[in-house]
N, C-alpha and C positions, 0 to 999 in steps of 0.2 A: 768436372766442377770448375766453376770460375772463382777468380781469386781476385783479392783486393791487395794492396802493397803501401805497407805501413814503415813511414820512415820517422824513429826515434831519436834523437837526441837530445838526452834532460837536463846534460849540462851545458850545451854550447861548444864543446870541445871539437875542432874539428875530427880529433881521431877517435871520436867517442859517441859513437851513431852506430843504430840495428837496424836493418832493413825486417819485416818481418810480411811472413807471405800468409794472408789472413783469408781463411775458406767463407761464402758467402753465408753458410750458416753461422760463423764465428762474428762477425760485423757488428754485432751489437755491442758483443764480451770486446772489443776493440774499442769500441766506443767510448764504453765505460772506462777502459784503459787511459785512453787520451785527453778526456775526464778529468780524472785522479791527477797524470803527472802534468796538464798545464793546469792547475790549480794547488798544488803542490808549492810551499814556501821555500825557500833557497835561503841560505846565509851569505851569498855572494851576487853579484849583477850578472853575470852569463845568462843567456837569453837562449830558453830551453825552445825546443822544436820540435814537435808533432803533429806530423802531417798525412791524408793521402795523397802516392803517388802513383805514378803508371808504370808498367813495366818494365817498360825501355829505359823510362828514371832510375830505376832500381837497378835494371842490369847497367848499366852504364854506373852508376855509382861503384856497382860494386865491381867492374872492370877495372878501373882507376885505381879504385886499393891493393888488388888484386898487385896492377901494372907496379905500385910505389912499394909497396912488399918487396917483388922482386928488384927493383931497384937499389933496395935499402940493402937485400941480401946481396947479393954483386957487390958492391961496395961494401960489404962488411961490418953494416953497422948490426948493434944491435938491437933486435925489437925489445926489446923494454925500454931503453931508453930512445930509441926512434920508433913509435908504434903506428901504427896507421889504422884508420877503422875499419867497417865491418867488408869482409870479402867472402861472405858466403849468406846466404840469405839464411833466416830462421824458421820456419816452420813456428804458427803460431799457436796449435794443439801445447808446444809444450809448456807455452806462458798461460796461458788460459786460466789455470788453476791458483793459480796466484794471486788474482786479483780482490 
């Protein structure tokens, strides 16, 4: 089955992004998703993002976090207060039901 690849961020943060891997009968319930959260009001300016993207966007996103994770651990920081975004893709069955 082929997949679409949905990149979330609703607040602007750069460490605050889902990758979400969306089955082509799921497409629409994504739709509707992308919908809701860029029409969604905010109490602050950060400039929310909801996008499709390709594959190779996706795994390369999520390679970099992955890479700046291990970085942060070698160095000793902590991930709460050093956190980085998303470094595993979501499966989008289980947001589905949410919406």
């Amino acid at each position: 089955m082929k997949h679409r690849y949905l990149y979330v961020n609703p607040r602007g943060f750069r460490n605050e992004f889902h990758i979400y891997r969306v089955p082509q009968d799921k497409v629409e319930s994504a739709e509707r998703f992308m919908h809701v959260v860029t029409h969604q009001p905010y109490d602050n300016d950060n400039y929310r993002e909801v996008r499709w993207i390709t594959r190779k966007e996706a795994e390369s996103l999520l390679s970099r976090e992955r890479q700046a994770q291990r970085e942060n651990d070698r160095a000793g920081l902590n991930r709460h207060t050093n956190p980085v975004g998303a470094t595993a893709m979501t499966e989008w069955e289980e947001w589905a039901n949410e919406l």
